[in-house]
N, CA, C and O atoms as a GROMACS GRO file, in nm:
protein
  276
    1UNK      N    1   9.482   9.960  15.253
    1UNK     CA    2   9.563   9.906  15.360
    1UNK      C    3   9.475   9.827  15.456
    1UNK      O    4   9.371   9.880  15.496
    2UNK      N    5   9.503   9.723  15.490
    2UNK     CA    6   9.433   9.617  15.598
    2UNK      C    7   9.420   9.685  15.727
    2UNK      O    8   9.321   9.683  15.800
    3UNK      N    9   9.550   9.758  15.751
    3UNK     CA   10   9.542   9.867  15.931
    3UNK      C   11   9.622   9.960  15.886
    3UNK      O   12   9.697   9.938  15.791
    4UNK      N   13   9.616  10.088  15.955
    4UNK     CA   14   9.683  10.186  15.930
    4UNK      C   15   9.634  10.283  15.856
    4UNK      O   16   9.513  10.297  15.842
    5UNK      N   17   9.719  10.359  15.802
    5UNK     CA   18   9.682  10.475  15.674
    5UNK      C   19   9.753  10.518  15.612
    5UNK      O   20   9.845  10.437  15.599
    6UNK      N   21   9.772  10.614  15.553
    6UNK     CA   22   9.880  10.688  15.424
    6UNK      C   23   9.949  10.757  15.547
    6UNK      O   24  10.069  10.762  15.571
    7UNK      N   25   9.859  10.802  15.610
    7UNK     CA   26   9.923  10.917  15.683
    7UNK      C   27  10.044  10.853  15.824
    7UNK      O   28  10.141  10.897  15.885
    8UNK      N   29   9.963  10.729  15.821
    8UNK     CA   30  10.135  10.677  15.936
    8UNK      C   31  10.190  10.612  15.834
    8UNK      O   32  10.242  10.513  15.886
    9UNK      N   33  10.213  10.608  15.704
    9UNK     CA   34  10.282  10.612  15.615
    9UNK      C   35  10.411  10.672  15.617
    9UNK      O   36  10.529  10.643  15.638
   10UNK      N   37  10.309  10.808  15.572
   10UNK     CA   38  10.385  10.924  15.563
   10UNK      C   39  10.499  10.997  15.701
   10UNK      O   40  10.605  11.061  15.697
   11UNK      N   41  10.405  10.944  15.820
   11UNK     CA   42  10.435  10.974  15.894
   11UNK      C   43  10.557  10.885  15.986
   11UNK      O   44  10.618  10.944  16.075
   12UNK      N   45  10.568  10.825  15.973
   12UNK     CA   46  10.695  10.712  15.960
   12UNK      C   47  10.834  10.729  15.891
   12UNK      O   48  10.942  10.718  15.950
   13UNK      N   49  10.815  10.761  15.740
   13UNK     CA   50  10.933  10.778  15.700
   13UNK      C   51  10.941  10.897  15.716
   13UNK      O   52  11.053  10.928  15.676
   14UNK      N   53  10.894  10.978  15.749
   14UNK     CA   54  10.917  11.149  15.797
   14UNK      C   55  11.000  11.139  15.950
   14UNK      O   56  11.082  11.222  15.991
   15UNK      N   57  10.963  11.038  16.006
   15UNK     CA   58  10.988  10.994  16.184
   15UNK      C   59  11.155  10.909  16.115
   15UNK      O   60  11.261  10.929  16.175
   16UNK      N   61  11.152  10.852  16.035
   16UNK     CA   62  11.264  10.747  16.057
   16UNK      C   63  11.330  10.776  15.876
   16UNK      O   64  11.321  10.717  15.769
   17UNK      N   65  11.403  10.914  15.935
   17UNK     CA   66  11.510  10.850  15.747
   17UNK      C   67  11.643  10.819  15.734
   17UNK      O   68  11.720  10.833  15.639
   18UNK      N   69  11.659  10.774  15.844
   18UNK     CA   70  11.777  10.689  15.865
   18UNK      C   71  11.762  10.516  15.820
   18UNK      O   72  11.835  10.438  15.759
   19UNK      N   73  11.640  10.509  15.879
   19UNK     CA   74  11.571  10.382  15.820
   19UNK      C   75  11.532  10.310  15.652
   19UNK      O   76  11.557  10.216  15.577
   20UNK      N   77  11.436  10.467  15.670
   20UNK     CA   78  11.348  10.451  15.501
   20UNK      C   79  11.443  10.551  15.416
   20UNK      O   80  11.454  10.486  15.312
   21UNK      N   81  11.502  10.643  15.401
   21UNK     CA   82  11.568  10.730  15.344
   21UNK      C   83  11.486  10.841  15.331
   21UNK      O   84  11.419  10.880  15.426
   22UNK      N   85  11.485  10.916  15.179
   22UNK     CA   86  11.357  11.012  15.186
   22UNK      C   87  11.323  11.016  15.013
   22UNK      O   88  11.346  11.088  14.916
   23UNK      N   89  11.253  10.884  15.046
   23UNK     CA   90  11.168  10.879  14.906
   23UNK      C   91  11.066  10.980  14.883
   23UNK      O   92  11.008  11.047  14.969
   24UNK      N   93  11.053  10.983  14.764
   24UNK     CA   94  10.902  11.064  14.705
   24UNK      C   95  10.800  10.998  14.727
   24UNK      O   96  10.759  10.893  14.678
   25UNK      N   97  10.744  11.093  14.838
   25UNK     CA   98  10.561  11.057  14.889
   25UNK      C   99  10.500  11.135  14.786
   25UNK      O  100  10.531  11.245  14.740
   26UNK      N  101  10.392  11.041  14.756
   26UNK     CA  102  10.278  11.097  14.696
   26UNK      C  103  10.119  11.049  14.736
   26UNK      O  104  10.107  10.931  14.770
   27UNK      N  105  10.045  11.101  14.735
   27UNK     CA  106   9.946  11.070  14.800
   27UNK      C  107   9.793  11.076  14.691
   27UNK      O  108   9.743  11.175  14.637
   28UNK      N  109   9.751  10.942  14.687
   28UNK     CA  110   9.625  10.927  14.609
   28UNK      C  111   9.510  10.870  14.663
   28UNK      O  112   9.485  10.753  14.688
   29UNK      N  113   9.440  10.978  14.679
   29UNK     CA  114   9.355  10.922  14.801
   29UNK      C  115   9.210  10.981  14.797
   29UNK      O  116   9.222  11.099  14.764
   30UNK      N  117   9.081  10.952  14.816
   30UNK     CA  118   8.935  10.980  14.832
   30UNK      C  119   8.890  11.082  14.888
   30UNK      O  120   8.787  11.143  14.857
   31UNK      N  121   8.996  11.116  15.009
   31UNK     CA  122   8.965  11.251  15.117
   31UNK      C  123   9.029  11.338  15.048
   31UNK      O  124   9.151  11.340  15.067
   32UNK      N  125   8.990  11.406  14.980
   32UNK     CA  126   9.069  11.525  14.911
   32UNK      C  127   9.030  11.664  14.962
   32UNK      O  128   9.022  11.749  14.873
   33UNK      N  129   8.999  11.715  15.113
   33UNK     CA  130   8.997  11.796  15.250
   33UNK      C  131   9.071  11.889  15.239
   33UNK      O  132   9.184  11.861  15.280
   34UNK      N  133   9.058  12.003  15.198
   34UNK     CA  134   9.227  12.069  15.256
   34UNK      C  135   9.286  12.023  15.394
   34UNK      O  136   9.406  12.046  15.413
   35UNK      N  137   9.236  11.979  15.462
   35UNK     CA  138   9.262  11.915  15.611
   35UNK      C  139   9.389  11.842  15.601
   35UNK      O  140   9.500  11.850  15.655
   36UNK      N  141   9.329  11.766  15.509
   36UNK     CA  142   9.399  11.630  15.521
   36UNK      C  143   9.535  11.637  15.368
   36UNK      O  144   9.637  11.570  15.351
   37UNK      N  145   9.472  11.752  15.280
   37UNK     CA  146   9.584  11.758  15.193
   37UNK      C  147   9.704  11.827  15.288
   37UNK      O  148   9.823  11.797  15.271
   38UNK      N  149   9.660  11.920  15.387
   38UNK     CA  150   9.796  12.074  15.436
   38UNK      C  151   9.860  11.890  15.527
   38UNK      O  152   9.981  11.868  15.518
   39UNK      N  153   9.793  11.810  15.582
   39UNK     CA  154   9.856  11.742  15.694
   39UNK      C  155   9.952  11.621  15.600
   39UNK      O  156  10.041  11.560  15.659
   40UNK      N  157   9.917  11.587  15.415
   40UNK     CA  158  10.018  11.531  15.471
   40UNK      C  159  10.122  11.602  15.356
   40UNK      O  160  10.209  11.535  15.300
   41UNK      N  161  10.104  11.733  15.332
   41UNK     CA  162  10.239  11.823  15.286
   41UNK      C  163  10.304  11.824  15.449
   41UNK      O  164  10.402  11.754  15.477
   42UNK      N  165  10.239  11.908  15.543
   42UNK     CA  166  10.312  11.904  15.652
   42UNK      C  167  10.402  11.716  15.639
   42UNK      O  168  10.517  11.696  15.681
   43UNK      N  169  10.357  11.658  15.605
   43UNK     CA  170  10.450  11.522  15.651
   43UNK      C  171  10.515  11.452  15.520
   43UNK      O  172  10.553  11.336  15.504
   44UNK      N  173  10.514  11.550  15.441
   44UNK     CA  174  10.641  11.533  15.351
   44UNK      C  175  10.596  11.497  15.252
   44UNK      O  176  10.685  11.459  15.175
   45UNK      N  177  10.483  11.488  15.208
   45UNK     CA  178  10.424  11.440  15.068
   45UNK      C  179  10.443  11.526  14.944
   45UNK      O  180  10.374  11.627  14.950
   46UNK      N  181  10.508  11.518  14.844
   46UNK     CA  182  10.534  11.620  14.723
   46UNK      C  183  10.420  11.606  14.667
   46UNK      O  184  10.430  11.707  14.597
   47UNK      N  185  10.288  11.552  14.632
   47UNK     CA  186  10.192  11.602  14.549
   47UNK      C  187  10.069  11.490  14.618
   47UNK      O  188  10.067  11.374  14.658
   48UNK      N  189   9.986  11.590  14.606
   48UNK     CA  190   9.799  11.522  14.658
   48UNK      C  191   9.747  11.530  14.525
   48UNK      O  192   9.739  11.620  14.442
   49UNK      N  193   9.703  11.373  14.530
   49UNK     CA  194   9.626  11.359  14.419
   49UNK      C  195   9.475  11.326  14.496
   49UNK      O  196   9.460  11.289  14.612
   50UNK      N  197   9.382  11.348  14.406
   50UNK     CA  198   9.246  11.334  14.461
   50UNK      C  199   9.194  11.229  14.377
   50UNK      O  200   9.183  11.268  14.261
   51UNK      N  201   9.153  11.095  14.396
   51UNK     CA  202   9.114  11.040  14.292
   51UNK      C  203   8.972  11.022  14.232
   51UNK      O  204   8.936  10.961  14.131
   52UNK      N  205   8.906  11.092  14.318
   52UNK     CA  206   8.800  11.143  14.239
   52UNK      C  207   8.764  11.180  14.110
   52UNK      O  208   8.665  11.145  14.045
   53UNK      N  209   8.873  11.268  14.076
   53UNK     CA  210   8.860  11.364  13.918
   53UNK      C  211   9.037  11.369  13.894
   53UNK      O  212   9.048  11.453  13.805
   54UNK      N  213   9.157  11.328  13.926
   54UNK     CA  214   9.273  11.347  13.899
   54UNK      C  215   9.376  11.241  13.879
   54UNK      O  216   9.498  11.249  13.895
   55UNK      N  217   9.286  11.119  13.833
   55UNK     CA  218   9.373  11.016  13.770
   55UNK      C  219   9.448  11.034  13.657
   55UNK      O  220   9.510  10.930  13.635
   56UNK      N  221   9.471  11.119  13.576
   56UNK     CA  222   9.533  11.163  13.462
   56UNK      C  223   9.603  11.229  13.554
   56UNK      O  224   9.655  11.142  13.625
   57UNK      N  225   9.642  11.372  13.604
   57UNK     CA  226   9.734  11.409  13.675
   57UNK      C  227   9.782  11.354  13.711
   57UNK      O  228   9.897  11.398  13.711
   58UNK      N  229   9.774  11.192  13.789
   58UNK     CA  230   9.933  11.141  13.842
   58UNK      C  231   9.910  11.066  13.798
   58UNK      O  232   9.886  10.972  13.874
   59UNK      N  233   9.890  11.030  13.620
   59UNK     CA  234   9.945  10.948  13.541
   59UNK      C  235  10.044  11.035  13.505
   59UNK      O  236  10.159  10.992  13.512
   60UNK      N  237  10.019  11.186  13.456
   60UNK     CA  238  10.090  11.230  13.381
   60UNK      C  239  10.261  11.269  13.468
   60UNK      O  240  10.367  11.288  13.408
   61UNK      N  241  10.242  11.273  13.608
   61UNK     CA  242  10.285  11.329  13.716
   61UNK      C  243  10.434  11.196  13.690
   61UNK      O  244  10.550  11.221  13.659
   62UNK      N  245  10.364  11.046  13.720
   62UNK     CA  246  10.426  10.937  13.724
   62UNK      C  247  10.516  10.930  13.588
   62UNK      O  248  10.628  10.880  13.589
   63UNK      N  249  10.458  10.981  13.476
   63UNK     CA  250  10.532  10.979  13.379
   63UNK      C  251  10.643  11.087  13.374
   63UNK      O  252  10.760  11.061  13.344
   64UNK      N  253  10.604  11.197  13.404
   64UNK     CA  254  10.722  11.260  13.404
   64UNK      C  255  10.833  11.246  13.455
   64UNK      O  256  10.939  11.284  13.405
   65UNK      N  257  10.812  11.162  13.612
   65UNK     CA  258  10.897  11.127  13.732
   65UNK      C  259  11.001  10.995  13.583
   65UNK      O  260  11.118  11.006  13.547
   66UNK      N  261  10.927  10.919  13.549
   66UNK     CA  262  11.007  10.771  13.502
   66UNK      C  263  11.096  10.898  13.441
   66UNK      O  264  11.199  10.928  13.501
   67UNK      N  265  11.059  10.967  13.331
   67UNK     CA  266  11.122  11.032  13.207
   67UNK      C  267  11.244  11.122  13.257
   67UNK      O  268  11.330  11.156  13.175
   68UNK      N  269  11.251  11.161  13.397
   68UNK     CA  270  11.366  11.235  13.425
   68UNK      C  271  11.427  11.104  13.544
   68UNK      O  272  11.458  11.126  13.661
   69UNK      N  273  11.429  11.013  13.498
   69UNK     CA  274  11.500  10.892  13.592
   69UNK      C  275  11.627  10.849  13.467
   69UNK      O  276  11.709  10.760  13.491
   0.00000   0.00000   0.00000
C-alpha cells in the first residue's frame, strides 16, 4: 500500500458495513506477531496468513473459498 495499512483496512470495513458490507478479510502479511495477528481477528479478519512460510496455506485456503462459491 502507498499510505495506510491492512489494519485501517480492516479497520474501516469493521467501522462502516453499511458502506463496504462484510466481506471476508484475510490477512497476508510479514508481521506474523501474535500482536498484530489477536488485533486484526479483533477487527474481523477470518484467517492470518504469515508469508514467510504459509503461501500454500492461503493458496489452499483461496481454493477452497472459489470451490464452495
Amino acid at each position: 500500500m502507498r499510505q495506510g495499512s491492512g489494519l485501517g483496512v480492516l479497520s474501516r470495513l469493521k467501522a462502516e458495513p453499511d458502506r463496504f458490507g462484510r466481506p471476508r478479510a484475510v490477512v497476508f502479511s510479514n508481521y506474523g506477531h501474535s500482536t498484530v495477528r489477536a488485533r486484526c481477528s479483533a477487527l474481523g479478519a477470518e484467517h492470518f496468513f504469515d508469508k514467510s512460510f504459509q503461501m500454500d496455506e492461503l493458496l489452499d485456503f483461496i481454493q477452497a473459498a472459489v470451490s464452495r462459491c
